[in-house]
VEXDREN-2710 file (C-alpha; in Angstrom, 1 decimal):
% VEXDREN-2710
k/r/px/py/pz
1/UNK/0.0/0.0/0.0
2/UNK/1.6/3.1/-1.2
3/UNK/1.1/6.6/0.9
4/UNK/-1.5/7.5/-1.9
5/UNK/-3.0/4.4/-1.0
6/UNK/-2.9/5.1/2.6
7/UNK/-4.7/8.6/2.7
8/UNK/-7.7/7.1/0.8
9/UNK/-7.9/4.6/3.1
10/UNK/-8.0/6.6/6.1
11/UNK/-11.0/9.0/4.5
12/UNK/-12.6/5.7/3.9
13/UNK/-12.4/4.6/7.5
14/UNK/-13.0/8.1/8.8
15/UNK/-16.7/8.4/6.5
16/UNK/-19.6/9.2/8.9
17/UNK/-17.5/10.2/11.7
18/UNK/-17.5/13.7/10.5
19/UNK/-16.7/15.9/7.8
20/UNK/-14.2/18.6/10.0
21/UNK/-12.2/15.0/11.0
22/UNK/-12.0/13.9/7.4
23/UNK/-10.8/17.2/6.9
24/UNK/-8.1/17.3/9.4
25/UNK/-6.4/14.1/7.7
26/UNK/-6.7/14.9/4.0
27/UNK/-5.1/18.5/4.5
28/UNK/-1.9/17.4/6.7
29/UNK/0.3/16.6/3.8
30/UNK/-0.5/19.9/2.0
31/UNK/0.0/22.3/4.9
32/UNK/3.6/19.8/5.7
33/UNK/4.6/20.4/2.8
34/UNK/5.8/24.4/3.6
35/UNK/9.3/24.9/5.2
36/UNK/9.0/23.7/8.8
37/UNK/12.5/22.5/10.7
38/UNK/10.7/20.2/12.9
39/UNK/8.1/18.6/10.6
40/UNK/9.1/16.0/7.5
41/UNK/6.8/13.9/5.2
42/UNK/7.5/10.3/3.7
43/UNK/9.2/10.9/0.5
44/UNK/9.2/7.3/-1.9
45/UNK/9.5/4.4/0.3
46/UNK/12.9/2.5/0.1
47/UNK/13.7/-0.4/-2.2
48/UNK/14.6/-3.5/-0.3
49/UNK/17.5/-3.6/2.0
50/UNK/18.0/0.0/1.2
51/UNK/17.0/3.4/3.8
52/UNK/14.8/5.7/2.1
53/UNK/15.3/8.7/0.6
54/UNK/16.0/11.1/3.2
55/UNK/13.6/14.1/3.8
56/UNK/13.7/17.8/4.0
57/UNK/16.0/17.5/7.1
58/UNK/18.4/14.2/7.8
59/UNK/18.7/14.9/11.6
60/UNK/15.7/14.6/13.2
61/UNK/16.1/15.9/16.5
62/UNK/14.0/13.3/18.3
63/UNK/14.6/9.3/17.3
64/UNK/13.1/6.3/18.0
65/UNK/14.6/3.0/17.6
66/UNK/11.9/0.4/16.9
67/UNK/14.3/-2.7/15.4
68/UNK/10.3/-4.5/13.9
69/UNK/8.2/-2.6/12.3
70/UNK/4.2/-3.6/13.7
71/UNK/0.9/-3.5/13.1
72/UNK/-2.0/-3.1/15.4
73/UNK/-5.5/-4.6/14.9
74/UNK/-7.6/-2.8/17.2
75/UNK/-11.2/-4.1/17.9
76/UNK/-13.6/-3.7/20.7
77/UNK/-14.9/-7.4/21.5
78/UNK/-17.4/-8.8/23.4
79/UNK/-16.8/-11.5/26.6
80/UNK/-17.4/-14.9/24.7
81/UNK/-14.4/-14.5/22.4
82/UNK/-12.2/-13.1/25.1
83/UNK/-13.3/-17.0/27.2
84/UNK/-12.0/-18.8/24.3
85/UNK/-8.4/-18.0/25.7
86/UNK/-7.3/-20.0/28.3
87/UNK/-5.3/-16.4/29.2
88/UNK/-7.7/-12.9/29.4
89/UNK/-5.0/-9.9/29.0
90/UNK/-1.6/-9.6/28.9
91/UNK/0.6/-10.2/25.7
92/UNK/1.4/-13.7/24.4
93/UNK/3.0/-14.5/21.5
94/UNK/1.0/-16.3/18.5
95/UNK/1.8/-17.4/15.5
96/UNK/0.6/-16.0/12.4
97/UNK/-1.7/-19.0/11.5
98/UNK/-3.4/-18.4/15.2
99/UNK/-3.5/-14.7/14.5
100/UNK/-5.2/-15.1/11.2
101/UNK/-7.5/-17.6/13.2
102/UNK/-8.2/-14.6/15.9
103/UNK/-8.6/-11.8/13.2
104/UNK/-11.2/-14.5/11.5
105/UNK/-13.2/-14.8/14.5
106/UNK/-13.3/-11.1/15.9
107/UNK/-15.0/-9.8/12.9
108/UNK/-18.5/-11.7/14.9
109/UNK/-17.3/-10.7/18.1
110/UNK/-16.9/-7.0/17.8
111/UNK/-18.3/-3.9/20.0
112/UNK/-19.9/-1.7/17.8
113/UNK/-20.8/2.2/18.9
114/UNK/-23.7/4.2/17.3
115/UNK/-22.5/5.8/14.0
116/UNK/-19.3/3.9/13.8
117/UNK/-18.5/2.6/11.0
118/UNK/-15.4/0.9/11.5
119/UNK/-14.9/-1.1/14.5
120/UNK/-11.6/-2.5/13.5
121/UNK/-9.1/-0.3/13.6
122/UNK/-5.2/-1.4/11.8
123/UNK/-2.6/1.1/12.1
124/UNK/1.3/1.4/12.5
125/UNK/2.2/0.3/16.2
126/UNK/4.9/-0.4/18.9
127/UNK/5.1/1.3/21.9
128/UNK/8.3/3.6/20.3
129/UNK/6.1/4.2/16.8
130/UNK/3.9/5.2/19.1
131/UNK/5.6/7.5/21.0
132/UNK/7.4/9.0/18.0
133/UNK/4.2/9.6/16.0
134/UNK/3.2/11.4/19.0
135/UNK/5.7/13.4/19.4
136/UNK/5.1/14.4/15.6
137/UNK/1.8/14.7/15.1
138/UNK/0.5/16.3/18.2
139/UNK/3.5/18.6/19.1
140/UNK/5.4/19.1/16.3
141/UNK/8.8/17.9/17.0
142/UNK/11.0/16.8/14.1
143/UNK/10.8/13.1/14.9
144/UNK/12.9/9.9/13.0
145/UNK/12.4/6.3/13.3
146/UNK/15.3/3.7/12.9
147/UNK/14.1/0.2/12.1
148/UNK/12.8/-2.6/9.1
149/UNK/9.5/-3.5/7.5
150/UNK/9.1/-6.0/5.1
151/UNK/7.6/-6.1/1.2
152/UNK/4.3/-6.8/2.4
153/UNK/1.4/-4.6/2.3
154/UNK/1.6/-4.3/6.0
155/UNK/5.3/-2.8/5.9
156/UNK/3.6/-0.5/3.3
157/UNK/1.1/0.3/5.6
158/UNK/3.1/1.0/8.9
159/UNK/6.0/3.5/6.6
160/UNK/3.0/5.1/4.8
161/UNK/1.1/5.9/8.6
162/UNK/4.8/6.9/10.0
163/UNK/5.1/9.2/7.0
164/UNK/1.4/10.8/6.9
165/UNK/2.3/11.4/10.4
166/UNK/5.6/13.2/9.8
167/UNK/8.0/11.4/11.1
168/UNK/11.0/11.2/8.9
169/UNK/11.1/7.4/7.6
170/UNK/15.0/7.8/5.8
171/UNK/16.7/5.2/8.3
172/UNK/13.8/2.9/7.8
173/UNK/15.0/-0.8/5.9
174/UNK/12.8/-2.0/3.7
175/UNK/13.5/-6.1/3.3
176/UNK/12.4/-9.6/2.5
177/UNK/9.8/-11.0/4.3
178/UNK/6.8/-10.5/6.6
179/UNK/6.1/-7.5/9.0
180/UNK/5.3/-7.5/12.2
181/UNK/1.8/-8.1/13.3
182/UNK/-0.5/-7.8/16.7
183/UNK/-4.0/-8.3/17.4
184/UNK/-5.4/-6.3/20.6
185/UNK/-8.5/-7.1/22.2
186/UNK/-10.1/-4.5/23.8
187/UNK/-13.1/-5.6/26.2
188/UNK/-16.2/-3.2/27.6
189/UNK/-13.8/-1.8/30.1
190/UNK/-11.0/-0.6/28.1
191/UNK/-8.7/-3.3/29.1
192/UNK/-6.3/-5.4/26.8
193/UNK/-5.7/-8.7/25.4
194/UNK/-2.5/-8.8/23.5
195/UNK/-1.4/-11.6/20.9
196/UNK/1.5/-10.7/18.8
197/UNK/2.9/-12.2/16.3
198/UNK/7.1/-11.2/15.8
199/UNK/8.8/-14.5/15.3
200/UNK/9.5/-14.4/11.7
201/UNK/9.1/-10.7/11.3
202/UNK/12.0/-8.7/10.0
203/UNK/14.4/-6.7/11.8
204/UNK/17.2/-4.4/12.1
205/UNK/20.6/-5.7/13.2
206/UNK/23.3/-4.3/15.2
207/UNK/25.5/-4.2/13.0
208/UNK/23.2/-2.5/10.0
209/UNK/23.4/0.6/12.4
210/UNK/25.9/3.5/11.9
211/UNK/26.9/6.9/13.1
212/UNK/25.2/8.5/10.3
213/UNK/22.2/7.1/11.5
214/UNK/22.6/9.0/14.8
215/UNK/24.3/12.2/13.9
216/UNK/22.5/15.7/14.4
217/UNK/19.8/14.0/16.8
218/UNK/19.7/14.9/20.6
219/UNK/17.1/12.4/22.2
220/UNK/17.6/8.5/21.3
221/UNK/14.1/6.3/22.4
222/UNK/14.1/2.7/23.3
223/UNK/12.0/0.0/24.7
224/UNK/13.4/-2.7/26.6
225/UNK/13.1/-5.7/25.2
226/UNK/15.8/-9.1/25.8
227/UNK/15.4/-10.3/21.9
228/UNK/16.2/-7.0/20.5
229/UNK/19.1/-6.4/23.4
230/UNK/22.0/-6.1/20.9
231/UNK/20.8/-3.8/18.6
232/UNK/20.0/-2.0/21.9
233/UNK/22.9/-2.1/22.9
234/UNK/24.5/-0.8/19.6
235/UNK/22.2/1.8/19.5
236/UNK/23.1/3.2/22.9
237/UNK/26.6/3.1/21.9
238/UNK/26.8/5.2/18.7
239/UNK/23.9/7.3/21.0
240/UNK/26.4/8.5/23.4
241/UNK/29.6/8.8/20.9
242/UNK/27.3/11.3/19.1
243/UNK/26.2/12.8/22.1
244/UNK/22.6/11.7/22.3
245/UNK/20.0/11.7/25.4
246/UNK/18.5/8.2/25.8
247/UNK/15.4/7.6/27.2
248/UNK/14.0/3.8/28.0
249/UNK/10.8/2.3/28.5
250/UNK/10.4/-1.0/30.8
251/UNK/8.3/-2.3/28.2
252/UNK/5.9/-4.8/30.5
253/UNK/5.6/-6.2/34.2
254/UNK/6.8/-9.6/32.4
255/UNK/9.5/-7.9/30.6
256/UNK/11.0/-6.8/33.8
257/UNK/10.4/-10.3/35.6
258/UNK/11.5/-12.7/33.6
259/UNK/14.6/-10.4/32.3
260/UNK/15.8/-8.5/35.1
261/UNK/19.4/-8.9/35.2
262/UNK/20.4/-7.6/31.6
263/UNK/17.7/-4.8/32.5
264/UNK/19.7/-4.0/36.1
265/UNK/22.8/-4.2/34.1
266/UNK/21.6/-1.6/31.1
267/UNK/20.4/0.7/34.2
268/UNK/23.8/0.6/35.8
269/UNK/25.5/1.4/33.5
270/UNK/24.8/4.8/33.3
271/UNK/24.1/5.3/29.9
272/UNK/19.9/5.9/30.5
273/UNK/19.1/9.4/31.1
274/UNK/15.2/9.3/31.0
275/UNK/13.9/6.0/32.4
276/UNK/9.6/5.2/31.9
277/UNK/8.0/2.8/34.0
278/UNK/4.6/2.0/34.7
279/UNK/3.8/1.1/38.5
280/UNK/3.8/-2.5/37.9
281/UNK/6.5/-2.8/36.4
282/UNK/8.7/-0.6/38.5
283/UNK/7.4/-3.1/41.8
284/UNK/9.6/-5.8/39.4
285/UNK/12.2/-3.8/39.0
286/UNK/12.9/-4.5/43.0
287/UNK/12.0/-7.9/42.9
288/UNK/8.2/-7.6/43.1
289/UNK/8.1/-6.7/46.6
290/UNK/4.5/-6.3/47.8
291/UNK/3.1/-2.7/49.0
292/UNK/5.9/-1.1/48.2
293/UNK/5.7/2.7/47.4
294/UNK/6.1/3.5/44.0
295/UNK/8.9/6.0/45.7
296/UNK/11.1/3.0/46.4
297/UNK/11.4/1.9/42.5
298/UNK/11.4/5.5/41.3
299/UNK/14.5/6.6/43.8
300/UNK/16.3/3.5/42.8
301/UNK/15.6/4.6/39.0
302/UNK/16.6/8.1/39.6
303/UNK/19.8/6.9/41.5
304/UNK/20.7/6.1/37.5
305/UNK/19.0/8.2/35.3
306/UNK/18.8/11.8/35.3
307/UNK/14.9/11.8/34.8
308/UNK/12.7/9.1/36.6
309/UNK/9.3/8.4/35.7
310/UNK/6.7/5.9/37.1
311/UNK/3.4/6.4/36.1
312/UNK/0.4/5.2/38.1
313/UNK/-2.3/5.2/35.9
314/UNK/-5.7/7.0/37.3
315/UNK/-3.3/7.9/39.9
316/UNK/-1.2/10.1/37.5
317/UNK/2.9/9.5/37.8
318/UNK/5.5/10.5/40.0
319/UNK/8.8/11.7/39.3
320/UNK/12.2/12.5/40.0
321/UNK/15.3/14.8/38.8
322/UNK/18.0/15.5/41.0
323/UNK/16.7/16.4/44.3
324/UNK/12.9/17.3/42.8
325/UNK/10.4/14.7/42.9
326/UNK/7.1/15.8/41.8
327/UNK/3.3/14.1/41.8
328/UNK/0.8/15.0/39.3
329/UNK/-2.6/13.7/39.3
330/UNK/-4.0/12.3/36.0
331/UNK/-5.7/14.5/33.8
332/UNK/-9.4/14.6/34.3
333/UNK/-12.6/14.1/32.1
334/UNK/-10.2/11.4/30.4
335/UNK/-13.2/8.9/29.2
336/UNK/-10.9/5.6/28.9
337/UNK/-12.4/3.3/25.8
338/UNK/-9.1/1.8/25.1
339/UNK/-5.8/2.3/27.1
340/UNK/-3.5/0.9/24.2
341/UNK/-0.5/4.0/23.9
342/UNK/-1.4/5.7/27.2
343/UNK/2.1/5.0/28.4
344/UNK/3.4/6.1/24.9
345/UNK/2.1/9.1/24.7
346/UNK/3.1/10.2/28.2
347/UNK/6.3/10.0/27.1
348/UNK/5.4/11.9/23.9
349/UNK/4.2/15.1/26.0
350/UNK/7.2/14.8/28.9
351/UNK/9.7/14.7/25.6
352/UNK/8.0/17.9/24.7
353/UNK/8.1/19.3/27.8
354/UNK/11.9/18.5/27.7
355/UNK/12.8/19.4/24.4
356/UNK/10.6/23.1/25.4
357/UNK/12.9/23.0/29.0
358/UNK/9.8/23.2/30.8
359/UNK/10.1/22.3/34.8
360/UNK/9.5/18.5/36.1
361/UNK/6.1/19.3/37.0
362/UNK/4.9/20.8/33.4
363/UNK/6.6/18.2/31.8
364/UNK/4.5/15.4/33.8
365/UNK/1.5/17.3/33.3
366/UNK/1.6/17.8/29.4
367/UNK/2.1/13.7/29.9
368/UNK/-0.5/13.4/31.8
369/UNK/-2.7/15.4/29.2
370/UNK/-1.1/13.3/26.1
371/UNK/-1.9/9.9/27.3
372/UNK/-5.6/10.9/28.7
373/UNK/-6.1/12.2/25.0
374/UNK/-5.2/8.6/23.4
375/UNK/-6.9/6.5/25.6
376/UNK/-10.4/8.2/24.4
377/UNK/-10.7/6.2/21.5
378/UNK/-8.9/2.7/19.6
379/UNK/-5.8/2.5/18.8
380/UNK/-2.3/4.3/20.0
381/UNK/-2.7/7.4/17.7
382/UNK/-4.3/10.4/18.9
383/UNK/-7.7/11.2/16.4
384/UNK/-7.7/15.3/15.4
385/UNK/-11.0/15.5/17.7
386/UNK/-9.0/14.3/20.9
387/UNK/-5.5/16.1/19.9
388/UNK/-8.4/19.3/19.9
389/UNK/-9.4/17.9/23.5
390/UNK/-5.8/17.9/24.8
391/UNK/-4.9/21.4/23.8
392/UNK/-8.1/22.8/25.8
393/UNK/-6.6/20.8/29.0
394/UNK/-2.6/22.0/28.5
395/UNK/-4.1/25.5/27.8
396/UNK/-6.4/24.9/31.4
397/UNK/-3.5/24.0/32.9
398/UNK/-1.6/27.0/31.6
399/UNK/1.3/25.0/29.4
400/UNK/2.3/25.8/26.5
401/UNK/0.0/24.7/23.6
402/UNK/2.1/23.6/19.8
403/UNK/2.1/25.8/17.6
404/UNK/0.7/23.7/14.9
405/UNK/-2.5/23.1/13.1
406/UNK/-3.6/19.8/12.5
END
């Protein structure tokens, strides 16, 4: 699916749920298109094995390092499918005949809402796509994403998204085989049931990466994650020879359980600046001590990083830098249909906040507003009607609103 492809296909999808939204995505490209440092489009999409073209700009000052390219089908379901697994939430790993059987058998179980016309949603994922798209779309930060797809029309699909989005898609690899795929379950509640499918999906290797890939950038972003850990690695190397913050997500509870050492060992070595962790998963971080204030976790992360971050869901987050710690209630009036990017798009608005050198506390709060904005509908990609909603809550909170129109 080429980007031509791609914008037709959102309008499509978008039909009946209002003419100012339809708007909103059809008219990106043209207004991207004038001079802007911090925004880039897709240009033609790489030939295989090869990066793409690069953009307007080669140094994007924000990059995210996602070594599979994914993608998310989103539905709302009802109980009786989510029974049929012998595990309800979580992510488990499927393989692709299982997830074809699961995409087969959701189109009878899905939640529809009045006027929806789609309740399916498939879109570019992974928690760093996420969180770069973010960063991109909704704030207007000159955003890159390192990483491989493959020559299927779901690799089409996740560069095209990337690109309509504006994030610069020149380091991305385009090669032989299949992409990435998840399914997400979303019950009445808003909570998940993950079954991905990455065992044969291609990827980008350590040694694929170079300097060049790096240079002129000042943030790296990373998710933790044991099969990718030496391209990780890699990345964190050239990172810091080029002089590049790195911020790191914790990825999942399980993540953190079942590969704690390497994780203790990345942390240690000093090379994290800005470390994300959701509550649960900073509890495993010590060991999964029972009760434990989420300060414990947090001090031990900011004993290693120079920003900490643990966020605590309707509780908001807590965090540290240097001798501040700061906690900032979650944003309110956040009507949670689907919680798939919340965490993702915290980190999008505390980036911003960074990149703007706001204080600890603004930074938390603009996080706060970006991942109550994604969890108001499918999917981990803020719709134009929500980005709207989280602008009216930075500007009630008196931070500084992009200076974008989208």
């Amino acid at each position: 699916m080429d980007a031509a492809s791609f914008y037709k296909y959102k309008e499509k999808r978008l039909k009946g749920e209002g003419k100012a939204r339809a708007l909103a995505i059809t008219e990106i490209p043209r207004r991207r298109k004038k001079q802007n440092p911090f925004i880039m489009g897709a240009e033609a999409l790489p030939r295989n094995g090869d990066a793409a073209p690069v953009a307007a700009s080669s140094h994007p000052l924000i990059l995210g390092l996602q070594p599979a390219a994914l993608i998310d089908h989103v539905a709302r379901v009802d109980w009786s499918l989510l029974h049929k697994s012998p595990v309800t939430g979580g992510s488990i790993p499927v393989a692709i005949q299982d997830l074809q059987q699961i995409l087969g058998e959701v189109k009878t179980h899905m939640l529809t809402s009045p006027g929806e016309t789609s309740p399916m949603l498939t879109i570019a994922g992974g928690s760093v796509a996420n969180t770069i798209r973010g960063l991109s779309a909704n704030f207007g930060v000159s955003c890159g994403i390192i990483g491989a797809y493959g020559d299927d029309e779901e690799g089409q699909l996740f560069a095209s998204n990337m690109g309509f989005s504006g994030v610069n898609i020149s380091k991305l690899r385009r090669k032989k085989g299949p992409t990435g795929q998840c399914v997400c379950l979303v019950d009445a509640l808003g909570n998940r049931t993950m079954r991905p499918c990455l065992s044969s999906a291609v990827k980008v290797q350590a040694d694929e990466l170079t300097k060049e890939d790096f240079k002129g950038s000042k943030w790296l972003v990373i998710r933790y994650g044991k099969f990718n850990i030496e391209v990780i690695q890699e990345a964190i190397q050239i990172a810091k020879q080029e002089g590049l913050y790195v911020s790191l997500d914790l990825a999942s509870f399980e993540m953190v359980r079942d590969f704690r050492p390497p994780l203790l060992q990345l942390l240690e070595s000093g090379d994290i600046d800005l470390c994300f962790a959701n509550e649960d998963e900073a509890m495993e971080l010590l060991g999964g001590e029972q009760n434990t204030d989420p300060e414990a976790p947090l001090q031990f992360l900011a004993e290693h990083c120079k920003w900490a971050v643990v966020t605590l869901g309707r509780n908001g987050c807590i965090a540290k830098h240097g001798k501040e710690t700061v906690r900032v209630p979650a944003t309110g009036e956040a009507k949670a249909v689907d919680a798939t990017g919340a965490g993702d798009l915290f980190a999008s608005g505390f980036l911003y906040g960074l990149v703007k050198e706001l204080s600890l506390e603004e930074c938390c709060k603009i996080g706060a507003c970006s991942g109550g904005s994604v969890v108001r509908s499918l999917g981990g990609e803020v719709t134009p009607e929500n980005r709207k909603w989280m602008y009216k809550q930075m500007q009630i909170k008196g931070l500084p609103v992009p200076d974008i129109r989208n």
